[in-house]
C-alpha positions as CSV (number, residue, x, y, z in Angstrom):
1,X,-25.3,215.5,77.4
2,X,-26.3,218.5,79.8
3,X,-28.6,217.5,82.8
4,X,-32.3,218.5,82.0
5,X,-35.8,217.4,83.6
6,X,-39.2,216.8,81.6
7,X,-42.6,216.6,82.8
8,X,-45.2,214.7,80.5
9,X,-48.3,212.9,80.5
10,X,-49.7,209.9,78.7
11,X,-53.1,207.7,78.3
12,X,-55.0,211.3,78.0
13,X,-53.5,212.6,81.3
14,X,-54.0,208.8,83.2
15,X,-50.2,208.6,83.4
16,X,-47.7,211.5,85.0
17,X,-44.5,211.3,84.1
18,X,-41.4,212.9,85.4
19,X,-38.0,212.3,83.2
20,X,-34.3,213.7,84.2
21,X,-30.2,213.3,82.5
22,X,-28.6,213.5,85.5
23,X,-24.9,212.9,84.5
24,X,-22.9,216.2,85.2
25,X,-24.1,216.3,88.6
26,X,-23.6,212.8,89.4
27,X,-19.9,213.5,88.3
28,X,-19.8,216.3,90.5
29,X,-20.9,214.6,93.5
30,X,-18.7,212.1,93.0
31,X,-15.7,214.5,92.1
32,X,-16.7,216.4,95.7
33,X,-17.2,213.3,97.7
34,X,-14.6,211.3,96.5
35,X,-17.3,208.6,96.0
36,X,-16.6,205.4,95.0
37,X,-18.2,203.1,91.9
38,X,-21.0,201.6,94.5
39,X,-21.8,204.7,96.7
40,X,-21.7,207.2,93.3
41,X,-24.4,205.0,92.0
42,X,-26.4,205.0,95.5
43,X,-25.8,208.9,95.9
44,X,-26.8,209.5,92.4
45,X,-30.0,207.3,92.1
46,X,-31.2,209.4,95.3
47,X,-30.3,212.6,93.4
48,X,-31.9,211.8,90.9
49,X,-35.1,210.7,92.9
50,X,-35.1,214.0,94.8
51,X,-34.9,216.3,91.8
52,X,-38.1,214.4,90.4
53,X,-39.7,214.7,93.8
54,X,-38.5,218.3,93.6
55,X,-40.0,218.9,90.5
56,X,-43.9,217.8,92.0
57,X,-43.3,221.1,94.4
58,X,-43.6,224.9,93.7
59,X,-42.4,227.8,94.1
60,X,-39.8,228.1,96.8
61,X,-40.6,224.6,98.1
62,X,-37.8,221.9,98.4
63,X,-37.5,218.2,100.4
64,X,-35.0,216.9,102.3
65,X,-34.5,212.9,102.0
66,X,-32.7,210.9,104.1
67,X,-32.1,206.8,103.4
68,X,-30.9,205.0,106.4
69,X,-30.7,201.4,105.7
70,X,-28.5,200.3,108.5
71,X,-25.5,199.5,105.8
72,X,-21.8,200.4,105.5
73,X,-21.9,203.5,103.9
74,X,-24.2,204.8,106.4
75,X,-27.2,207.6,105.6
76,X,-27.5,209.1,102.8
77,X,-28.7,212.8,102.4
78,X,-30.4,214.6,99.4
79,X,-31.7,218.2,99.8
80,X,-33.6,219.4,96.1
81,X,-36.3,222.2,95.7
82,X,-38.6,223.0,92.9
83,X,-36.3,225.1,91.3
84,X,-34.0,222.0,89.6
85,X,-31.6,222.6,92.6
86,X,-30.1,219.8,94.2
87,X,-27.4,218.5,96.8
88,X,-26.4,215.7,98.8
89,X,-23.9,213.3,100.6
90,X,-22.9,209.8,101.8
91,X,-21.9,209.2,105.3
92,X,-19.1,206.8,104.0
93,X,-18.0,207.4,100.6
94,X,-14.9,205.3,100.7
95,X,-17.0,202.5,101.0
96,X,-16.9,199.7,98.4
97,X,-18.2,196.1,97.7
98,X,-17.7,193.5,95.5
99,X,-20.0,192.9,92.4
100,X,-23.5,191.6,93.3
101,X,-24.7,188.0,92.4
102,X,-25.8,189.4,88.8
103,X,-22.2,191.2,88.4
104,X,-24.0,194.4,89.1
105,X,-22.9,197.5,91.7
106,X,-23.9,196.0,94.9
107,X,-25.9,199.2,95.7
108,X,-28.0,197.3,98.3
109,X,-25.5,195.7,100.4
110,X,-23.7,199.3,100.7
111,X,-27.4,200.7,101.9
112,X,-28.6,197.6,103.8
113,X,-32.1,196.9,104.2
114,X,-32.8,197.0,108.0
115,X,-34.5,201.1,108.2
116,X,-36.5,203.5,107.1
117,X,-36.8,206.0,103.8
118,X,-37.8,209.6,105.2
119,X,-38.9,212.6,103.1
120,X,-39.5,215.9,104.8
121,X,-40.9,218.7,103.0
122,X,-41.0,222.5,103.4
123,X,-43.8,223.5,101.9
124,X,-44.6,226.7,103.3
125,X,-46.7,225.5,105.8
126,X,-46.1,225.9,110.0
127,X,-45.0,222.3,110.0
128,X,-43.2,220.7,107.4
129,X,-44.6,217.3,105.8
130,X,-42.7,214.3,106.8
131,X,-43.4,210.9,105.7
132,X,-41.5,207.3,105.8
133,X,-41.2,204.0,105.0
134,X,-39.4,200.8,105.6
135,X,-36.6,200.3,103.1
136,X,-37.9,197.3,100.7
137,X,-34.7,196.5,99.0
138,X,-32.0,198.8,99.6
139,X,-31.7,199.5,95.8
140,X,-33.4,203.0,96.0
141,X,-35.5,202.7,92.8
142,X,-37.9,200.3,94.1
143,X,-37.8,201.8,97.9
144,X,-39.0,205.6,96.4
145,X,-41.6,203.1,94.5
146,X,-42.9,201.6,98.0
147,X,-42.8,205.6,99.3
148,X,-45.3,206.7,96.9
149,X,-47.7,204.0,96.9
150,X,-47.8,204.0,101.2
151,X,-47.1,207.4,102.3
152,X,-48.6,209.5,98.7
153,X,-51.3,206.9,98.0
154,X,-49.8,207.2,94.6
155,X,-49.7,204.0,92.1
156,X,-45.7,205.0,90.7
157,X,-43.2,202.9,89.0
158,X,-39.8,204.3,89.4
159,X,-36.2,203.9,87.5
160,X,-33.0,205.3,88.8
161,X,-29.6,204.3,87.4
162,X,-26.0,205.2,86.7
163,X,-24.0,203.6,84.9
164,X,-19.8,203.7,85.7
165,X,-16.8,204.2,83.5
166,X,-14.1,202.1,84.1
167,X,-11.8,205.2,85.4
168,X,-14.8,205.4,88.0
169,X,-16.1,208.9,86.0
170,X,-20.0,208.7,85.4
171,X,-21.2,208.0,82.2
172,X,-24.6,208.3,81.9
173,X,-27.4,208.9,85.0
174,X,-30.8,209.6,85.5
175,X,-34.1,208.3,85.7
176,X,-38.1,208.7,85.6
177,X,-41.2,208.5,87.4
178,X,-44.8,207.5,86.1
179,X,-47.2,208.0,88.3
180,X,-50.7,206.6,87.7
181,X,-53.3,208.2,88.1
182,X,-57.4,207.8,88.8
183,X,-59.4,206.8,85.9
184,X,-56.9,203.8,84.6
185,X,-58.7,200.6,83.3
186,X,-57.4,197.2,84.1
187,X,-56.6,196.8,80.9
188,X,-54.4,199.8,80.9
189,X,-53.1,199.0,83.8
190,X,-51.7,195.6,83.0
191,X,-50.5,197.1,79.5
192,X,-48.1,199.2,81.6
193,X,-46.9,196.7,83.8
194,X,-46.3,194.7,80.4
195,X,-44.1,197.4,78.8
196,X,-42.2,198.1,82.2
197,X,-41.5,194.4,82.4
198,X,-40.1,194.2,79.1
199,X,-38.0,197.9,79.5
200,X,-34.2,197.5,79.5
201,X,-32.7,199.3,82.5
202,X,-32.6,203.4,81.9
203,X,-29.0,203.6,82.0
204,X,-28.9,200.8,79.4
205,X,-31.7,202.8,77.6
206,X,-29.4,206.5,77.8
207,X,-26.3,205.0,77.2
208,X,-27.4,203.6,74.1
209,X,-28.1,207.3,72.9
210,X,-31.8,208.0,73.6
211,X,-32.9,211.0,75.0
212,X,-35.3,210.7,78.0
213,X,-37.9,212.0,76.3
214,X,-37.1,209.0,73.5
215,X,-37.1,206.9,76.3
216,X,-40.7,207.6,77.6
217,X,-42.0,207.6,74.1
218,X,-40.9,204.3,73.8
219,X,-42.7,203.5,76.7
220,X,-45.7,205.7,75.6
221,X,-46.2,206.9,72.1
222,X,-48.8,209.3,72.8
223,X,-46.5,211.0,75.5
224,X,-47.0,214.6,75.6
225,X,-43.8,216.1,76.9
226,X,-45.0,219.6,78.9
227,X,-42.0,221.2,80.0
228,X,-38.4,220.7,80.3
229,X,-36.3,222.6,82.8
230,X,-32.5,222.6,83.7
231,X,-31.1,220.7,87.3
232,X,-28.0,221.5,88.2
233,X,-26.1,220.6,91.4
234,X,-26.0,224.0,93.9
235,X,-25.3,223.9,97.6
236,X,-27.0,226.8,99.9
237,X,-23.5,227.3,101.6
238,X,-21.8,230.3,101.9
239,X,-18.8,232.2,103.9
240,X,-21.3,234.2,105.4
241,X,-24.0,231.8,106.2
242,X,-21.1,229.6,107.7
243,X,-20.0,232.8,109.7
244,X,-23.5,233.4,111.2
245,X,-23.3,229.8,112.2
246,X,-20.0,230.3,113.7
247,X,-21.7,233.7,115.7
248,X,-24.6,231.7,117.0
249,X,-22.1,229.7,119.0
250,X,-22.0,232.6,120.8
251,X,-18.9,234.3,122.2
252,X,-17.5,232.2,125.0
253,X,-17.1,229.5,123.0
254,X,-15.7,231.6,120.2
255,X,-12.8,232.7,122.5
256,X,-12.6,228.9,123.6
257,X,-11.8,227.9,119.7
258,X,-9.4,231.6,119.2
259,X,-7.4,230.2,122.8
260,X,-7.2,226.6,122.1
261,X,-6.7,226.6,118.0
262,X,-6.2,229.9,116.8
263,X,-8.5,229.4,113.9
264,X,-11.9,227.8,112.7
265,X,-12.1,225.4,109.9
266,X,-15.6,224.1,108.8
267,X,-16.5,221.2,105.8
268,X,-19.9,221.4,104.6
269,X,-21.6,218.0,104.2
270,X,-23.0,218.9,101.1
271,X,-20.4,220.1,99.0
272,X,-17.6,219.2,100.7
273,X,-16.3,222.8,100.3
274,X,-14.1,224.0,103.5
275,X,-14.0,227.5,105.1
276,X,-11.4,228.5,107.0
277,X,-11.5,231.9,109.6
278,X,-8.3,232.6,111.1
279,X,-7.6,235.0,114.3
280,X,-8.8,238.2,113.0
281,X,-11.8,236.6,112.0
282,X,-12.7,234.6,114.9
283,X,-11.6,238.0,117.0
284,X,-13.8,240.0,114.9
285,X,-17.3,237.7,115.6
286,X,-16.5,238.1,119.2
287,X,-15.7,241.7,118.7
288,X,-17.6,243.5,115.7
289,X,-16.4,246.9,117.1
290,X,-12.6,245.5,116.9
């Protein structure tokens, strides 16, 4: 199943919907990482959260989002734009726990529940928008849920989910967003919350063999599915943008690193990929005319 996202709307443009397959790129994270079953799940719920959140930008827009819920695996970070790009990391991926009370991933107790849920976004503007909230329940899904209803003003109900093989590979992930919007009777209303009570969970839903959009016509038949779009895991890393990092140390502290270690080897966060610059590079940042 390759990873795709779809916009729709439903209830004669009363209900926004947002709909992504986020598989592959859960893998990959958790192939980079070296995540395990609980922190692949809590990665790739937020993964999946941010490319949604993504797609609600334009242009050359993206959002950083950063969960910090005072648990063992420490903060996690997801960076997606409007493009279907995203990246991320755990602090802690080693970290594991035992099955929860309802012999599910214990994706809560890794997160903890004692901080905040921030979203910072680079919209184009002088400033970018940042906006938090207090982490509800440290299962992600229902934490973005409280972020759009405080800090967006926006009525959303929010699935995220993956679902583990027993070798640790991901089987299925993804999730979706519904957003309600003005103009929504009670009735309506209450007919939503209805069908969302009664929804299996999405990775129950895709593993079963729907396709998302077969999964929000379920929800709603008269869903009108507007777009769908490729996501793909890409990190904004390069040798040279880790080069120009390495410059801006600036050149007495370049020599420090050529003296002491003879080399300079950096990990980024986000992909986990290393680049290594040995003497003649380190000489020739210090240097150009060498």
């Amino acid at each position: 199943m390759e990873d795709y996202l779809i916009r729709g709307t439903a209830l004669q443009g009363k209900v926004r919907a947002f709909a992504v397959v986020t598989t592959s790129i859960t893998e990959e994270l958790r192939q980079r990482h070296g995540t395990t079953p609980t922190t692949t799940a809590a990665l790739g719920r937020t993964a999946a959260a941010g490319l949604m959140m993504g797609a609600m930008l334009k242009g050359e827009e993206h959002l950083t989002i950063q969960i910090n819920g005072g648990g063992p695996i420490g903060q996690i970070v997801v960076d997606a734009n409007a493009k279907g790009d995203v990246r991320g990391y755990v602090d802690h991926p080693e970290v594991d726990l035992p099955l929860n009370a309802v012999g599910k991933l214990d994706v809560a107790g890794a997160v903890g529940t004692d901080g905040f849920l921030y979203i910072s976004k680079d919209q184009g503007m002088k400033e970018a928008y940042r906006g938090s909230v207090p982490i509800v329940s440290g299962e992600i899904a229902e934490d973005f849920t409280y972020y759009f209803a405080k800090s967006e003003q926006t009525p959303s109900a929010v699935a995220l989910g993956v679902l583990i093989e027993v070798d640790y590979t991901v089987k299925v992930s993804g999730g979706f967003v519904l957003q309600l919007l003005p103009g929504l009777s009670d009735e309506e209303i209450t007919e939503i919350e209805t069908i969302l009570a009664g929804l299996p969970s999405i990775t129950t839903l895709l593993n079963s063999g729907l396709t998302i959009e077969q999964v929000l016509l379920e929800m709603f038949p008269s869903m009108q599915i507007l777009e769908k779009s490729e996501v793909r895991f890409r990190c904004k890393c390069s040798r040279e943008r880790v080069e120009a990092t390495l410059i801006s140390l600036g050149k007495e502290e370049l020599q420090e690193i050529l003296d002491d270690e003879g080399f300079a080897e950096v990990v980024c966060h986000f992909c986990n990929e290393t680049y290594r610059y040995d003497r003649d590079d380190l000489q020739r940042m210090i240097d150009p005319s060498s």
